[in-house]
C-alpha positions as CSV (number, residue, x, y, z in Angstrom):
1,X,13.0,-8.1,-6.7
2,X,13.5,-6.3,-10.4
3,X,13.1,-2.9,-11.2
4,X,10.3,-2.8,-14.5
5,X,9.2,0.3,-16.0
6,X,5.7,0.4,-18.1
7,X,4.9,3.1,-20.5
8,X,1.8,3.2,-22.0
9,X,0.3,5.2,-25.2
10,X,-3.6,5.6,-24.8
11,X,-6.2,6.9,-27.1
12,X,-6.3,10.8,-26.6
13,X,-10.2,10.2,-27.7
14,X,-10.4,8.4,-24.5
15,X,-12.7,10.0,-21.9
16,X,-10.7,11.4,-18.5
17,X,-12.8,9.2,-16.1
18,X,-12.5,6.1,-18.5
19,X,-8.5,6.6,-18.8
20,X,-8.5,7.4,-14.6
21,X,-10.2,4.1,-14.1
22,X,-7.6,2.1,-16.9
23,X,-4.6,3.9,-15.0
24,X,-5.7,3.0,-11.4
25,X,-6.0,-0.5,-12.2
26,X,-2.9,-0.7,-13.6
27,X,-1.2,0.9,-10.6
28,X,-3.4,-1.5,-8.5
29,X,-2.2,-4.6,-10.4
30,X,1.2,-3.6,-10.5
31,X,1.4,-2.2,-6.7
32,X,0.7,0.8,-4.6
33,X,4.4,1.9,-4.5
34,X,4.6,2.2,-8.3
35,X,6.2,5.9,-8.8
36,X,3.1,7.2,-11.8
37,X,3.9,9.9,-13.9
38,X,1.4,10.8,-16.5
39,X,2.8,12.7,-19.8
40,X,0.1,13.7,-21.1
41,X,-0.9,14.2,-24.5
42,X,1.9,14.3,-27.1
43,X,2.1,13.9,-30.8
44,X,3.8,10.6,-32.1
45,X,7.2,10.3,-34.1
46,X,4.5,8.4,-36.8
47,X,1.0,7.4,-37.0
48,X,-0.4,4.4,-35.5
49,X,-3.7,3.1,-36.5
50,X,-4.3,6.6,-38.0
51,X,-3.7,8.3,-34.5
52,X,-1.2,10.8,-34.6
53,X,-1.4,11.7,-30.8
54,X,-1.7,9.4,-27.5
55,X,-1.8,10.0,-24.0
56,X,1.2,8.7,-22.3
57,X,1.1,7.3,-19.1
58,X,4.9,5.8,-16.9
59,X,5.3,3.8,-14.7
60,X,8.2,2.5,-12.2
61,X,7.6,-0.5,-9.3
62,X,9.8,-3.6,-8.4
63,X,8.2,-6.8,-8.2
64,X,9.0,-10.5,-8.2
65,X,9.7,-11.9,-12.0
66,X,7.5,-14.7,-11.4
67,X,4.7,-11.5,-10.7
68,X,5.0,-10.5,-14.2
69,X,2.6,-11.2,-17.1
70,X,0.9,-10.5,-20.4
C-alpha cells in the first residue's frame, strides 16, 4: 500500500450541503480511514478563473496503486 494525499480547492460560492455531499463522496471513493481535514475558506496566492478565494478541503488514506485514477 502507498500513502496519497489529495487537496482540493472548491468554489467558496458552493452551497454547504452541495460541498458536504462532494466531500463525502470523495472520502467514500477513496476509503473510510482517509484522515479529512477541511481548511476552510482561504484567499489564493493568485486568481483562478476570476476566484480569488476557495474552500480547501485534505485528504490522507493508503491505497493500492492499481486503486488510483482520474
Amino acid at each position: 500500500m502507498n500513502s496519497y494525499y489529495l487537496t482540493m480547492v472548491l468554489k467558496p460560492q458552493l452551497e454547504e450541503k452541495a460541498r458536504k455531499e462532494l466531500l463525502d463522496g470523495v472520502k467514500k471513493n477513496i476509503g473510510e480511514k482517509a484522515k479529512e481535514d477541511l481548511w476552510g475558506e482561504k484567499e489564493l496566492a493568485y486568481p483562478i478563473k476570476k476566484q480569488t478565494k476557495g474552500f480547501y478541503g485534505h485528504f490522507e488514506f493508503e491505497t493500492e496503486p492499481e486503486k488510483i485514477s482520474d
